[in-house]
PATI-648707 format. One record per residue (C-alpha): residue in one letter; residue number from 1; x, y, z. Coordinates in steps of 0.05 Angstrom, whole numbers. Each point is the difference from the previous one (the first is absolute). Layout:
N
REC   code   pos        x        y        z
REC      A   NUM        X        Y        Z
...
// end
This chain:
93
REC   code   pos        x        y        z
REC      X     1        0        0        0
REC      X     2       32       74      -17
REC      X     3       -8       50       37
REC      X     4        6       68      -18
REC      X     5       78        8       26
REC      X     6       18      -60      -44
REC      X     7      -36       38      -58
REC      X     8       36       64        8
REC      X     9       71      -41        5
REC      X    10      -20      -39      -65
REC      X    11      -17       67      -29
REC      X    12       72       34       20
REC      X    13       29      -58      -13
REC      X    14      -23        3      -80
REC      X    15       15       81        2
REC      X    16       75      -16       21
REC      X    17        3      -54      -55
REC      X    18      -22       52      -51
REC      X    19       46       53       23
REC      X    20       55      -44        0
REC      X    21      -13      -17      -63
REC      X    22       -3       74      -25
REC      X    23       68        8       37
REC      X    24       22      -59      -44
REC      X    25      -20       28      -71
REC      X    26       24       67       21
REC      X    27       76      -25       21
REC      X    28       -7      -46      -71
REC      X    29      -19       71      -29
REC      X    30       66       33       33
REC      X    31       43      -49      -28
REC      X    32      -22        9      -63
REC      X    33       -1       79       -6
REC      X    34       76       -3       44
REC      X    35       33      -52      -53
REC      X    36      -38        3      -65
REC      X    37      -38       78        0
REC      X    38       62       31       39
REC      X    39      -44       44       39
REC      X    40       26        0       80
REC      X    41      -49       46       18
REC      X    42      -57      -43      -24
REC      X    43       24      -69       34
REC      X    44       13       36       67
REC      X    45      -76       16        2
REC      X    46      -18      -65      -23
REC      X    47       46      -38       49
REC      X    48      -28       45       61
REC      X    49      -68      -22      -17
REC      X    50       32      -81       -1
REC      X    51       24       16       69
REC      X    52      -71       22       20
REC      X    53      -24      -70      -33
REC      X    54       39      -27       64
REC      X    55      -39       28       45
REC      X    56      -53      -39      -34
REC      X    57       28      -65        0
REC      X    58       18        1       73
REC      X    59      -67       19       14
REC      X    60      -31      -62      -45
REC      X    61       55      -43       34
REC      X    62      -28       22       77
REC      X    63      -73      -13      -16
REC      X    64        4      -62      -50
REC      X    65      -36      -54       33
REC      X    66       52      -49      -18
REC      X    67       76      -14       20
REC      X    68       15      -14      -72
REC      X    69      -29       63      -22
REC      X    70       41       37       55
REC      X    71       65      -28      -33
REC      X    72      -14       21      -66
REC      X    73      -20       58       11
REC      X    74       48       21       51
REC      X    75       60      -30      -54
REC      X    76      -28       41      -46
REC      X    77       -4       67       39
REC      X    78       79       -8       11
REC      X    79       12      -19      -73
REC      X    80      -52       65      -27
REC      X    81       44       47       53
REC      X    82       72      -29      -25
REC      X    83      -26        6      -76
REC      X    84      -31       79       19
REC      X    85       57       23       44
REC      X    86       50      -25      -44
REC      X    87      -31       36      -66
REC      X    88      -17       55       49
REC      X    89       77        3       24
REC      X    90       21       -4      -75
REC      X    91      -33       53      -21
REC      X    92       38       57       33
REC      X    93       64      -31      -29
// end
């Protein structure tokens, strides 16, 4: 039986995923505007906004329901915030 807190944890649990996706396009988006577009200023934006996605994941990986979904999403939070840091690191060289 759900109750309404185990809703609203489902529910920020799906909002995190989504985010972190978003922060994962938008770091794939930096590396492509950094190495192929040559436009720093562009991929530091876009790699900000990939760090924001982990904030997302770590909030789908508190409120999943599951311990495998914890994992993944807490491996990927780490992996989206080395990809965004590094492009966002990159782009002030």
């Amino acid at each position: 039986m759900n109750t309404s807190i185990e809703r609203r944890d489902g529910r920020m649990a799906v909002a995190g995923a989504l985010l972190a996706g978003a922060g994962v396009v938008s770091a794939a988006i930096a590396a492509v505007l950094m190495f192929a577009v040559d436009d720093a200023d562009a991929a530091r934006g876009f790699a900000f906004v990939g760090m924001v996605g982990v904030i997302g994941a770590v909030t789908a990986a508190v409120n999943s329901t599951t311990s495998e979904r914890k994992a993944v999403f807490a491996t990927g939070g780490v992996l989206l915030f080395v990809a965004s840091s590094t492009m966002f690191g990159m782009s002030f060289s």
